[in-house]
C-alpha distance (Angstrom), angle and dihedral (degrees) to the residues before:
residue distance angle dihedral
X1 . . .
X2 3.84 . .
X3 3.48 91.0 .
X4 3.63 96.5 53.0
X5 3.61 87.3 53.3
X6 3.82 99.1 53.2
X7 3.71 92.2 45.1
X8 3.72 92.5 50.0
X9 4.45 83.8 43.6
X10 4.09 82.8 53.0
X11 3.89 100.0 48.8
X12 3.73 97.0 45.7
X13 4.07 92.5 47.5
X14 3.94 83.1 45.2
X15 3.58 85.3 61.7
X16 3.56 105.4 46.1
X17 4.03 92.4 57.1
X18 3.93 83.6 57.9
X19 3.86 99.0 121.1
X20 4.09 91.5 -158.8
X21 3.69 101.5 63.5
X22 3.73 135.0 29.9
X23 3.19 145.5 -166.3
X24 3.50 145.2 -172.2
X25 3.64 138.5 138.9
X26 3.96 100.2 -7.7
X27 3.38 97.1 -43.4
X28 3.81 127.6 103.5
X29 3.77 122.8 -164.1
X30 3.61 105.4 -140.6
X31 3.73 98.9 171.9
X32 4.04 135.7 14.0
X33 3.28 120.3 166.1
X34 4.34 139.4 154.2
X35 3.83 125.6 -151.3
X36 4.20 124.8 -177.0
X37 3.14 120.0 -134.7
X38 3.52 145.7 172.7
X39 3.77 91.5 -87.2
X40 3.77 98.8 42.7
X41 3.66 141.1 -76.4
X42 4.20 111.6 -31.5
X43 3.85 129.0 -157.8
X44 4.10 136.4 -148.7
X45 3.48 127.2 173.1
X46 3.89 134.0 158.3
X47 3.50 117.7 -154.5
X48 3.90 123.9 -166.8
X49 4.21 117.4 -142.0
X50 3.55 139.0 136.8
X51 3.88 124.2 -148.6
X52 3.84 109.1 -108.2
X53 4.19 124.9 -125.5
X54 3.91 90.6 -94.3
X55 4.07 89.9 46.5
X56 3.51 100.6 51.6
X57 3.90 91.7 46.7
X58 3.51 93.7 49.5
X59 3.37 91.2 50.3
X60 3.98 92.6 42.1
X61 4.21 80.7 58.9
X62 3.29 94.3 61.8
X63 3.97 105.7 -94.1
X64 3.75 111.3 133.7
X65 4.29 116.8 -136.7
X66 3.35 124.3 -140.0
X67 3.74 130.2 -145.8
X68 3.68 127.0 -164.4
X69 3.88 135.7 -166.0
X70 3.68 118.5 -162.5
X71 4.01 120.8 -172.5
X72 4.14 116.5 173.2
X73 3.46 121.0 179.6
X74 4.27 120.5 -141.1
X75 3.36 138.8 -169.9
X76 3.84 117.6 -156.5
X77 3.68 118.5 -123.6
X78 3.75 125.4 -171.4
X79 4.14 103.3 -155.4
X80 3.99 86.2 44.6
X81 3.57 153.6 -1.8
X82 3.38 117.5 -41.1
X83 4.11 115.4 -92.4
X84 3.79 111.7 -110.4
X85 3.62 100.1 -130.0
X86 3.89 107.7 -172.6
X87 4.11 127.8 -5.1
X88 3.99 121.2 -161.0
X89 3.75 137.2 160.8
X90 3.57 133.5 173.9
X91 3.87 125.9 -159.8
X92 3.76 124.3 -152.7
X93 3.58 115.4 -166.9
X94 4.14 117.9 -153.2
X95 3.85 114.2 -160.8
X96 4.09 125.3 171.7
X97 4.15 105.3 -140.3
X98 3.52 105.3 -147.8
X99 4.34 97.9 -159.0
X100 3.82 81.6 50.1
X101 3.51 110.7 40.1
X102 3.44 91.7 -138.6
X103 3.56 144.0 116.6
X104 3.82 123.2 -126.2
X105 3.49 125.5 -154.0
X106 3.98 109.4 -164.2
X107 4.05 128.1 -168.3
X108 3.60 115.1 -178.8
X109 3.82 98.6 -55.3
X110 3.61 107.8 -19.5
X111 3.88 119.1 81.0
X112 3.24 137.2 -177.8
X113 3.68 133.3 -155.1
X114 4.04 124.7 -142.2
X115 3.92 139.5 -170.3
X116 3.77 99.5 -135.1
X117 3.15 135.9 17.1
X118 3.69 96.7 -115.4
X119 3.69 86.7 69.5
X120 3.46 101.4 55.8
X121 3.73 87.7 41.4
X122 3.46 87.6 69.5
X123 3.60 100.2 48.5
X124 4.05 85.3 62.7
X125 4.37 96.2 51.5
X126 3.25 90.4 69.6
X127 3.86 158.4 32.4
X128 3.90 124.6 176.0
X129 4.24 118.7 -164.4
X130 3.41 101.7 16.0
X131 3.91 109.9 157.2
X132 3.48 108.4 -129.1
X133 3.53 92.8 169.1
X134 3.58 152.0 41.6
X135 4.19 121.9 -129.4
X136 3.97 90.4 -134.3
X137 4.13 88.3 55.6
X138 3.89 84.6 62.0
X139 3.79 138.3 97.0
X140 3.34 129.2 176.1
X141 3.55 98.4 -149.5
X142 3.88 113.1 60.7
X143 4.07 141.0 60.1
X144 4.12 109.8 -78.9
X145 3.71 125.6 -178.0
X146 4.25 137.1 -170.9
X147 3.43 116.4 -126.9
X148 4.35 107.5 -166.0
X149 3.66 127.2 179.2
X150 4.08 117.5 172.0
X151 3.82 115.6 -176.9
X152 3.98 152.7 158.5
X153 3.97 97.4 -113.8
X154 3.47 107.0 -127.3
X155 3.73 97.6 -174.6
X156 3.77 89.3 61.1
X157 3.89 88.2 65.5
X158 3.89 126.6 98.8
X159 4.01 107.6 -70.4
X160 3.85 83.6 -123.9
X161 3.58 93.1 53.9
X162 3.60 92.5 49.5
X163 4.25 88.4 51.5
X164 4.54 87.1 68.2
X165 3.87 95.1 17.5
X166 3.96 104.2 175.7
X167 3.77 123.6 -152.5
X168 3.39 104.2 -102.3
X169 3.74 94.3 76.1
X170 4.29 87.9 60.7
X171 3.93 91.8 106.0
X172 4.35 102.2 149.5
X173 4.05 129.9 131.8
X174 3.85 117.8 -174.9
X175 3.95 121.9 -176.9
X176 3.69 128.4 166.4
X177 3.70 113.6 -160.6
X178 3.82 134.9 173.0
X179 4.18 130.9 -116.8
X180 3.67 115.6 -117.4
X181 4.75 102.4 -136.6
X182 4.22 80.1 -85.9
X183 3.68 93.4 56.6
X184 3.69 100.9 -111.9
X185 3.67 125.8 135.9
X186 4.17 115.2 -94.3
């Protein structure tokens, strides 16, 4: 019996040091990945989710959800903390109009509007190009790393919502991951 346990104890922390795919709170990160080019340093990743029971209803009632992406860029130091190099985040906002029947999927001031909610689901798992960071911010010599965080924003919600908050809304991913010298993820 105690072996069965420390086996199955071995195989599951085995597979959360697996760089390729992570997971965390309902969210799976299918793909991260950095490119350089000649206008900095750009990000893709693809997560994989579903809304939970609570989610979708709340969002059903009218209550938008908001996503957010964060990407910051560090170089490691030895004599102190490491130098935050670059800092973004985007926010996606997902709404359900009623007179429509449509969901809306909003970033910053462009919006888009969607037949099910599948579709705008999708729009939200990923993001491909997005420049994380500049080409000045960028040496060639010296130890960088990614810090990524992708999550339903809780704080965004209702204040009464937030009072009895169930579990289904608990939607995050971090994953900290090191540049290889051409500034791709390891």
């Amino acid at each position: 019996m105690f072996a069965r346990i420390a086996i199955a104890a071995f195989f599951s922390a085995l597979l959360a040091l697996l760089p390729g795919l992570a997971r965390a709170d309902g969210v799976e990160l299918a793909h991260l990945a950095t490119q350089r080019v000649d206008d900095g340093l750009e990000l893709s990743f693809t997560a994989r989710f579903e809304l939970s029971r609570p989610a979708e209803d709340a969002l059903h009632k009218g209550v938008p959800l908001y996503f957010v992406a964060e990407a910051a860029v560090l170089r490691s130091r030895w004599y102190w903390r490491d130098a935050r190099v670059s800092r973004v985040e985007r926010t996606w906002r997902l709404a359900w109009q009623s007179l429509t029947r449509q969901y809306r999927v909003s970033n910053g001031g462009l919006h888009q509007s969607f037949a099910t909610l599948d579709e705008a689901l999708t729009v939200l798992r990923g993001q491909s190009g997005w420049r994380i960071a500049e080409p000045k911010d960028l040496d060639d010599g010296g130890g960088y790393y990614l810090e990524f965080s992708y999550k339903l924003d809780v704080s965004q919600l209702p204040r009464p919502m937030q009072i009895g908050l169930q579990s289904g809304f608990a939607l995050s991913i971090e994953q900290k991951r090191n540049f290889a010298p051409d500034f791709t993820l390891k």
